[in-house]
Structures are given as C-alpha cells and as structure tokens.
DOMITOR-619481 format. One record per residue: z, x, y of N, C-alpha, C, O in turn. Coordinates in steps of 0.2 Angstrom, whole numbers, plus 5000, padded with zeros to 4 digits. Each point is the difference from the previous one (the first is absolute). Last residue first. Example, Ala and Ser with C-alpha at 12.3 -4.5 7.8 and 13.67 -1.06 7.14 Angstrom:
BEGIN
503550644989500150045006500349965005500150035006;499949994966500049965006500050045006500350054999;
***
This chain:
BEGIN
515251495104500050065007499250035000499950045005;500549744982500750005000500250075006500649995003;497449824994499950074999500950025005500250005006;498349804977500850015006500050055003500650014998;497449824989500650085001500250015003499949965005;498849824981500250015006500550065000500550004996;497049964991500850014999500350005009499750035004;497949864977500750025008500550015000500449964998;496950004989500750014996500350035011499750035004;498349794981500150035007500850024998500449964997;498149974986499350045005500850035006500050065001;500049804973500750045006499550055004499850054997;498949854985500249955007500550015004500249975005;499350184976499350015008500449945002500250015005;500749964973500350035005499850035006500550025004;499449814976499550025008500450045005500249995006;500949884976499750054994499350045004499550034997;502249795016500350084995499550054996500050065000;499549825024500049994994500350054994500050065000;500349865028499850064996500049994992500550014997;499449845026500250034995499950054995499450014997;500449865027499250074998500850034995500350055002;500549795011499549964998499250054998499449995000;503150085005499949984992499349945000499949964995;500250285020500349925000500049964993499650014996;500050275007500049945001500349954999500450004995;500950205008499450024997499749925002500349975004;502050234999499649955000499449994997499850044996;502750075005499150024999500249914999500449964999;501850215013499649934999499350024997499750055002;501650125006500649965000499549914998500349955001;499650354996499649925000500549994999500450024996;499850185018500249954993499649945000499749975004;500450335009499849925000500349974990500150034994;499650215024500449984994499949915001500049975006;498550255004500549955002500249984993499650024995;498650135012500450025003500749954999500550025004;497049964992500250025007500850025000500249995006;498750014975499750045006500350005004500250045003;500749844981500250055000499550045004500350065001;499249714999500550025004500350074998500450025004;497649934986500150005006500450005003500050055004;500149934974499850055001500050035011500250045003;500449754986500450055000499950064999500550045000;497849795001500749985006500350054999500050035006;498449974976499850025007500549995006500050045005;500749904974500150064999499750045007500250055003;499849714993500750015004499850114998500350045004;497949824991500050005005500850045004500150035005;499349964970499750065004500249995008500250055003;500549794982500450055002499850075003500250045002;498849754996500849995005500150074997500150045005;497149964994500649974999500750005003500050035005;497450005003500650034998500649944999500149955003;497550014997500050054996500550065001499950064998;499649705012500350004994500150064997500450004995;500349965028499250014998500550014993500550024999;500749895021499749954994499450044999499449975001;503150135011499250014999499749944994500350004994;501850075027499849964994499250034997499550025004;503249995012499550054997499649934994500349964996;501750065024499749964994499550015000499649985005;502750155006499050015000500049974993500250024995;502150015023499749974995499150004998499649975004;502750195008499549945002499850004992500050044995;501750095011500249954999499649935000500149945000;499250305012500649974997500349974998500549995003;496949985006500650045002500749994994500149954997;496950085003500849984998500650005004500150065001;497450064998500349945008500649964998500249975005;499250184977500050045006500149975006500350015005;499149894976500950024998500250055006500550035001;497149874997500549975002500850024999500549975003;497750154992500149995008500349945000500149985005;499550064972500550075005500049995010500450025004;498449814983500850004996500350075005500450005004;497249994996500449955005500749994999500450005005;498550164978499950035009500249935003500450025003;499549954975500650055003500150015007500450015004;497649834988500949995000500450035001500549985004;497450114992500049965009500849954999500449995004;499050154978500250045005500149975007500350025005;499149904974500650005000500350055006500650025001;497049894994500649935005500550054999500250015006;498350124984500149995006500449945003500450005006;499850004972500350075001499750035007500350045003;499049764983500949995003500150085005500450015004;497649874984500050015010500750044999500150055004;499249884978499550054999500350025008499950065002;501149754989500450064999499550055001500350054999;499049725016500150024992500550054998500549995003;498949935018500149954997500150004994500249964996;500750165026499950024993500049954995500549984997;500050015028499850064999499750024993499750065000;501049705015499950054993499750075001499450005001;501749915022499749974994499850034993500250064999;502249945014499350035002499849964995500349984995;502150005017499449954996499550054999499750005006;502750075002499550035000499649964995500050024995;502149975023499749974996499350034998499550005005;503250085008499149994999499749984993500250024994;502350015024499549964994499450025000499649995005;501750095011500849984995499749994994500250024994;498550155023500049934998500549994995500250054996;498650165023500449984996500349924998500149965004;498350265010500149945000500349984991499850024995;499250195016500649994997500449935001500649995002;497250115000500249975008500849994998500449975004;498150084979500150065004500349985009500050035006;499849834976500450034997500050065008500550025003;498049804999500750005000500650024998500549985002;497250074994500049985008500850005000500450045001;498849924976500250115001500150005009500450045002;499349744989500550034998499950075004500450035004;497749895000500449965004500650024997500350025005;498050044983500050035005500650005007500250045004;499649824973500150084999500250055004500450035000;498549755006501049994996500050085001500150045005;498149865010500250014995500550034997500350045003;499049795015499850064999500250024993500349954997;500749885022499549994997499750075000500050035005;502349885001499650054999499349984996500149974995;502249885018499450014995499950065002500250035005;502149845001499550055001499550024996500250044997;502349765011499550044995499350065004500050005006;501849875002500450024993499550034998500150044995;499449865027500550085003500350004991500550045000;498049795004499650054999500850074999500150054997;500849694992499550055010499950084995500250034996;499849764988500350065002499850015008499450005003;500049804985500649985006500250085001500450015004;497949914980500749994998500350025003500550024998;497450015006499949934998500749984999500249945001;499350275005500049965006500249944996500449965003;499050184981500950035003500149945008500549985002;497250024987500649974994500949995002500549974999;497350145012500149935004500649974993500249945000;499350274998500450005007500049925003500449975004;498450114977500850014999500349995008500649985001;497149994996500349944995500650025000500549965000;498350215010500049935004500449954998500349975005;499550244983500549995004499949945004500549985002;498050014982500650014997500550015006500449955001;497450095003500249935000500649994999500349965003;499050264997500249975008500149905000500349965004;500350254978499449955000500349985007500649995002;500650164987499650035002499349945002499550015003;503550055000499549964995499350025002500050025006;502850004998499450024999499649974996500149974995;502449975021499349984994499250045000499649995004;503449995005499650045001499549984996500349994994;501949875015499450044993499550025005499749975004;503049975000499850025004499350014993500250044995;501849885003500249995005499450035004500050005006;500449844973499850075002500050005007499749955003;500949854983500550015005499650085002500450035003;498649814981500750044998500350035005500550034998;497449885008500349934999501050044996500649985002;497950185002500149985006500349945000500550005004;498450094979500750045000500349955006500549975000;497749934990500549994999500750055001500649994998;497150045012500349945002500849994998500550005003;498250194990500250025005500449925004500550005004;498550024973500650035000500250015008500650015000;497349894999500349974994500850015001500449955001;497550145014500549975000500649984996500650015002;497050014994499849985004501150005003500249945001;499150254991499449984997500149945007499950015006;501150224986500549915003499649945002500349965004;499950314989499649974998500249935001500349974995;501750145011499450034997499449974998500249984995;502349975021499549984994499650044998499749985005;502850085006499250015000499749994994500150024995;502349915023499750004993499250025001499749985004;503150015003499450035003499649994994500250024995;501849825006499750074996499450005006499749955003;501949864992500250075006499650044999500250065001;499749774979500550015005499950065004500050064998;498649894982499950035006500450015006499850045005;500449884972500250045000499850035006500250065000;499049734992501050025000500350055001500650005001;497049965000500149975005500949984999500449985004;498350134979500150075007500549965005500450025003;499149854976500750074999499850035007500550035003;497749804996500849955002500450064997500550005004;497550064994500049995005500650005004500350035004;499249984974500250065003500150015007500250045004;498949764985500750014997500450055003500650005001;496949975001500649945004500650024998500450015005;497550094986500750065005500449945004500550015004;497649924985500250044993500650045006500350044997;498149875013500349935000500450044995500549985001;497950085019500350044992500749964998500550005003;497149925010500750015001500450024994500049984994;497649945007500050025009500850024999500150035006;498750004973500049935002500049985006499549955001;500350294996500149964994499849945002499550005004;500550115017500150044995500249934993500149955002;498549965018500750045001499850044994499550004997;499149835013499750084997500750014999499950065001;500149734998499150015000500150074999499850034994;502349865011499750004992499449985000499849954997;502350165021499149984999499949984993500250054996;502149915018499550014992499349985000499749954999;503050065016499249974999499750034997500450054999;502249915002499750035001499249974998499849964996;503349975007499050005001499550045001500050015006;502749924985499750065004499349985001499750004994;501749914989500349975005499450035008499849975005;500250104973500750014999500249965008500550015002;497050004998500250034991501050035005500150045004;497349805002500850015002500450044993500049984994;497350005016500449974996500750015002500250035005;497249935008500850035001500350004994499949944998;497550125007500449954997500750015000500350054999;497750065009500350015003500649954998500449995004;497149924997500450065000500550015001500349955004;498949894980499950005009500350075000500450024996;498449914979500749995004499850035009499450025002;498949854983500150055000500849995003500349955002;498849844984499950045006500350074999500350014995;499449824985500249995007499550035005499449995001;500650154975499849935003500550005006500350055002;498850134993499850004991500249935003499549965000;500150245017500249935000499749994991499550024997;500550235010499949935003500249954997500250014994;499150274999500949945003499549935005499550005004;499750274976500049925005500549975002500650014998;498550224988500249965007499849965000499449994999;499850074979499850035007500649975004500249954997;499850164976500249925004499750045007499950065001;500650044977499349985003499749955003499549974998;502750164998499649934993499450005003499749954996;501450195017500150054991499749934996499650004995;500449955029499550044997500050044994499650044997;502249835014499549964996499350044997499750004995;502250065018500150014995499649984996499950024995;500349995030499150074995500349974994499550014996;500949805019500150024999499750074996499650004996;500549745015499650075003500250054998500150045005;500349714989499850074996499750045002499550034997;501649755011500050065002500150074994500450044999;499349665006499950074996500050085005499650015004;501549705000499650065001499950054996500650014997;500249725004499750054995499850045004499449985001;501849805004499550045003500150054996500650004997;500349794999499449995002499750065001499450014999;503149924989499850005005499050045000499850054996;502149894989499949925003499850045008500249985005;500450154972500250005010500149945002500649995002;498250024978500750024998500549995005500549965000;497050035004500249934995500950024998500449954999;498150225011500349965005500249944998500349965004;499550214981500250025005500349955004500649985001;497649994983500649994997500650005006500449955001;497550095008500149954996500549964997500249955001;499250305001500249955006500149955002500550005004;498750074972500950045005500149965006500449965002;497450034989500549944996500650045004500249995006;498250135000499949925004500549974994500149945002;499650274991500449995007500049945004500349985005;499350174974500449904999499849995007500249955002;499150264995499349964995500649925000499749954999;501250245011499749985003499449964998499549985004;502350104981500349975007499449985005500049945002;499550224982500349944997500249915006499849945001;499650305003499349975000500249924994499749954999;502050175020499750034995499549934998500049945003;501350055016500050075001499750034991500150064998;500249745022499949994992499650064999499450015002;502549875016499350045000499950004993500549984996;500549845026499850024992499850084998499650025004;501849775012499450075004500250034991500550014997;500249725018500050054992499650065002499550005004;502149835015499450024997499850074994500350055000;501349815013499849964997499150034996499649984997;502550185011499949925001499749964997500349994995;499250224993500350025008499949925002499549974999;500650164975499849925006500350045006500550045001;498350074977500449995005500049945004499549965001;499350194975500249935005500550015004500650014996;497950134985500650015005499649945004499549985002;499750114973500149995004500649985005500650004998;498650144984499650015005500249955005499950015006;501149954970499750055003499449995005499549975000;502349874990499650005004499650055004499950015006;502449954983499549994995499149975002499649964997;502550145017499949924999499549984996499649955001;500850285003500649985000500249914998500449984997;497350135009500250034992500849975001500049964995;499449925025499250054996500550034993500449964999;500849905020499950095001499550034992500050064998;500549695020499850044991500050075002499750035005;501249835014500049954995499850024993500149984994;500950135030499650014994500149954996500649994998;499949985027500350004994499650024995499549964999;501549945027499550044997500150014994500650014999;500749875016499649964999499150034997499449985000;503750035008499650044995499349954999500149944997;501849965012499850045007499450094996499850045003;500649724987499949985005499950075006499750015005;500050024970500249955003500049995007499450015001;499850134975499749975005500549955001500349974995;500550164988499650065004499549965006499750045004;502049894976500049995007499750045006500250015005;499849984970500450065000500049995009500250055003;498849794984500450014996500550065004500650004999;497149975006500549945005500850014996500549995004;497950174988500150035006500549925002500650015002;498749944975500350095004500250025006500550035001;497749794997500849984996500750065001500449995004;497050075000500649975005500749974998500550015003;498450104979499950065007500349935005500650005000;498949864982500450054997499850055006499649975004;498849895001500549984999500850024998500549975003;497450144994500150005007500749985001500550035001;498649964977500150065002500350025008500550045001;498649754989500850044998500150045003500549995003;497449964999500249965004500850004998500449995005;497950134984500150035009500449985002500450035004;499149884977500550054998500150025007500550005003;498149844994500849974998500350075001500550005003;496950034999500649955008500750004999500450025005;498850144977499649975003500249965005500550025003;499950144973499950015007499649965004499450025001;502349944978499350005002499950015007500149965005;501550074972499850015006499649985003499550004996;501250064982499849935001499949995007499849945002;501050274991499150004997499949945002499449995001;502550135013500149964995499350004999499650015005;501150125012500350044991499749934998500050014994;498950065033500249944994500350044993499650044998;499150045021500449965003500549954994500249955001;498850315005500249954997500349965004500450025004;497750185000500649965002500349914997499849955001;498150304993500349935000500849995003500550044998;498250175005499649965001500349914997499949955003;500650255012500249964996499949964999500049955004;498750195006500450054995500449944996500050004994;498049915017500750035002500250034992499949994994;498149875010499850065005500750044999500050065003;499649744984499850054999499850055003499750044998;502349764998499650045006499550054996500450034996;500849754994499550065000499950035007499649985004;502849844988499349995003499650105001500350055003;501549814975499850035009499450025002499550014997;502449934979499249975004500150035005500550035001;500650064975500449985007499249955002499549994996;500950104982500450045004500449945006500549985002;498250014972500149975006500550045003500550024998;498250084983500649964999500049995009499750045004;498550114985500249954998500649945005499749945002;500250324991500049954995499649935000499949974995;500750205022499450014999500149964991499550024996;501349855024500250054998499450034999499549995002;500349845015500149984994500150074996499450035001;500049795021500250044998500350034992500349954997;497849875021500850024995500150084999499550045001;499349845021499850034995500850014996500550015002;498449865022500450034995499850024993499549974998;499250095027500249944994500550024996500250064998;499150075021500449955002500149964994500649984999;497450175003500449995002500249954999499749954998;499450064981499650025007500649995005500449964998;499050044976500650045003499950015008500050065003;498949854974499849995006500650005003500249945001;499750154974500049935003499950045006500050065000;501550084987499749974999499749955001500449964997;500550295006499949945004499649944998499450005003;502050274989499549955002500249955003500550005003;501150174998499550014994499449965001499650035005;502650055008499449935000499550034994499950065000;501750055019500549974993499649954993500349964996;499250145026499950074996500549954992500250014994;499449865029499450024995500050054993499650004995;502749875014499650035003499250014995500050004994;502049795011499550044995499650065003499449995003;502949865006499450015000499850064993500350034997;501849855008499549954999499250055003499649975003;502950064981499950025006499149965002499649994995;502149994988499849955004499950035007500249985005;500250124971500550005005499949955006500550005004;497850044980500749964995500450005007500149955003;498350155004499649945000500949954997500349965002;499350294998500349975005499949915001500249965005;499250164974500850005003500149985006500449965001;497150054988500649945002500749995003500249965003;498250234984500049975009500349945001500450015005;498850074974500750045002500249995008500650015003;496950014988500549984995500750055004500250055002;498049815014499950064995500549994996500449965000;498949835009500450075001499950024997499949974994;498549815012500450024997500250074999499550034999;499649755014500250085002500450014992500449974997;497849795009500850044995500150085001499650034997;499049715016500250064999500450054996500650015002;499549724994499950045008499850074997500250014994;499049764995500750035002499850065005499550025004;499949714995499750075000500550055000500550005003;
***
C-alpha cells in the first residue's frame, strides 16, 4: 500500500535539504491520500522528487516530523527497533549507566531520529512519553522494543503532558507493561541518592539533563554559603553538600518537593544544622532576603520554562532579568551564580544578554567563567538546533 504524499509548495524544501526534520503547515501545498494522524506519509518537492518520509500530525503547526532521508526505507518494527537500539548504544558507549549512575535518558525524540519521543530509565525501570501524534500511534511497538533492548519488564508512560494538545493528543500515563513504578524510587546518580517520584514528579520524576552540572557545582561548592533557587526535589542542594558546602539554603514552591528534598539531604547523612528549606516563592523569597541583607558565596538559579516559544520570549525575559538581578544583589564578592534557562524561546546569546543586562542594574562587574548546557544523554543534533533547549553560565562576580 503506498503511504500518503505531502507535497511542498515551490521552493520550500531548503530546510528539508539541510536535514532539519520538521515540516511546518505553511510549507504544504497539498496532501495526497488518507493522511490521518500519526501515519506515515512521503514527502516530496513541488516537482515531484522524493524528499524525506515522517509521521502526519494534522492538528500541529508542525505538521509532518521526519523520520527517514532514505525512499527505500521502511517505516516499521525493524526501523523502531534500530532506532532504539542505536540511542542506547550511544548512551552505554559513553558509560552513562553504572554502578554508582543508574538513571539515564535512553532517546531524546528528534535528536535520536525519534521525533516526539523520550525514554528514560531509572533502575530497573523504563518511564516513556510520546509527545507527537507520530510517536504515539508506535507506542505499543516502542514499549516493547524498549523493554526487549533493556532486558527489562516495566514500561511506564507518562504523557501528562499540555504539549500534546498542539497534536491533538489527550493526557495520559499508566502502566503500558509490567507493573507500575513504587513510590518514591531511589536511584543513585554520582554515588549520591536520591528518590524519584515517576508518577507525578516534574518530566519523568527527575531532571536527568543537569547530571553533569550537578557534578561542576559539586566541585565548586567547597566552603561556600549557598542559595538554591527553585530546587524542586534537592538535586543541586545534595550535591553541593556532598562538595563540601558549608552551609544551603533551598527555595522551592511545592510542599511535596520540599518533602522529597529534605528526605534526599537526610538520605545522604547531611545533618539538619547544613541545611534549611523555604517553601514559598522564589521571586518573593529572593527580594525577603535581599532586604534582610542576607548574603551567598553561590547561588544557583534552575527555573522552569518561562518561554516555550519565541512569541513568550519578551515576558520570560523579564522574569529572567528580575531573578538574575537579585541574585547579583544576594552575591557576595568573589561569589559564583550558576544561572540557567531550558525555555526554547531564548536563546544562548539572548540569555547571556539578559544576565548582563542584570548585573549592570544591579551594579556589579561579573565574568563568565564556565557555559553549560545538557548531558550528553539529551544530545543535541547538529542540523536541530531547538535540541540545545537548556543554556548555563557559571559568573564570578569580580566587585
């Protein structure tokens, strides 16, 4: 049977030639054939001429996602079944699960020639989501594939997600096979322990994409008075600690989250007299502190997305300046502020232009001495460049 055929308006393909892998609507001339979510459909100049294959959203601006340049291709078990295979290879290749590391992005979706979707493992257990209409029409072959590559049983979905409503997808998350995960799952990342909701946490249950940045604060935390920011369940507050900090401070607004963070810091032997929570709000909570003229060697600024698209950018870029500026204001002399933003609708260099904007409010002369970005198990594709979602700079603030 052959599949569906999109074919582009005249002249639209350049970015297709450059292998960038989505198709938006406005690029679309017709639609040939029974084009119903999810299914694959070919691709094909306004000539004619074989382009690319990928799977039809027709509810999303982006309406096709590629998954294939070759025309002899064939979209089916074998290919999923590479597909996956090729993303863990990668990751075991690059030693990213071992004995004292036992969590791990196994597909990062367009990066892994696997638009929409995202797999993680936490121990022995797989947590999925399938975040376009392509992705979610394989998804009992995925899981499948998943746990047949693992050599492990349990398959959670967690597609509670609003993104899915641009495809015209509902929420969902439950068991796809095995069993559900227990609560509260412990994994071990750099030796350190922490639990993991992967029912309701944030993404997956754990920000698996900041391991790396974990391990630069936890070198750099020596002696330091330190203030977390948005510090969800812990993450950056365990590992400063385990780095020798002499003393963290942690805001956060979920009263679960501080629960989970406080029982993360106990789980690893910290006494209560190194640390101290705030449950409440960052914003409000910095400016509490500025005006109590309290002061930090280090602060760590994680927030959530403020700007999924570039239509956002220009309010996110206020709620950036404004935490950035109280932070160079709770700085002390010589202290260090690891600043980050993962909303795709600013980029690295707008973001460093909002940091610098900030500390010229408040007053202060500062150096990027370190950028950051995600782990190499959420790589970033050369000719995909939205997959660089999270940009960080470590500052030094020099007076």
């Amino acid at each position: 049977m052959t599949n569906p055929t999109v074919i582009l308006k005249k002249n639209r393909e350049k970015s297709l030639q450059r292998r960038h892998p989505w198709i938006f609507s406005g690029a679309i001339e017709r639609v040939e054939g029974a084009a119903s979510s999810g299914v694959t459909v070919r691709v094909v100049n306004h000539a004619g001429e074989f382009l690319a294959s990928g799977a039809f959203s027709p509810d999303s601006n982006i309406r096709v996602r590629i998954l294939s340049w070759d025309e002899h291709e064939a979209i089916d078990r074998l290919f999923f079944r590479t597909k996956i295979e090729q993303a863990i290879a990668s990751r075991l290749s690059l030693g990213l699960l071992d004995a004292e590391n036992t969590a791990c992005r196994l597909v990062f979706a367009e990066s892994d020639g696997l638009p929409g979707l995202i797999a993680d493992r936490y121990n022995s257990q797989l947590v999925v989501q399938f975040l376009s209409a392509g992705a979610d029409a394989w998804k009992s072959v995925i899981a499948d594939e998943l746990s047949e590559a693992m050599g492990l049983n349990d398959v959670y979905e967690r597609s509670d997600v609003d993104v899915r409503q641009f495809e015209g997808l509902p929420q969902q998350s439950g068991v796809l096979l095995g069993k559900a995960p227990r609560d509260n799952l412990t994994i071990l990342e750099g030796g350190l322990r922490f639990q993991v909701n992967l029912l309701e946490g944030h993404k997956t249950g754990f920000y698996l994409d900041q391991r790396f940045n974990r391990n630069k604060v936890r070198k750099l935390a020596k002696g330091a008075e330190l203030l977390n920011c948005f510090a969800y369940t812990g993450g950056f507050s365990v590992t400063a600690l385990a780095g020798g900090a002499e003393h963290v401070l942690s805001i956060e607004s979920s009263p679960a989250s501080v629960s989970l963070g406080k029982a993360n810091l106990n789980e690893n032997g910290f006494a209560g007299e190194r640390y101290d929570w705030i449950q409440g709000d960052v914003f409000v909570e910095m400016r509490s502190l500025r005006d109590r003229a309290r002061s930090f060697d280090m602060i760590i600024l994680d927030p959530p997305k403020f700007a999924a698209t570039r239509k956002q950018a220009e309010s996110a870029a206020r709620g950036y300046k404004d935490i950035n500026l109280l932070a160079f204001k709770l700085l002390r002399s010589g202290g260090k502020l690891v600043t980050f933003s993962c909303s795709g609708g600013i980029g690295a260099d707008l973001f460093q232009k909002i940091v610098a904007g900030a500390a010229l409010d408040a007053g202060v002369e500062a150096q990027i001495i370190d950028r950051l970005t995600q782990g190499p198990d959420h790589p970033i594709a050369l000719h995909y460049p939205e997959s660089q979602y999270l940009k960080g700079l470590v500052i030094q603030k020099v007076r």
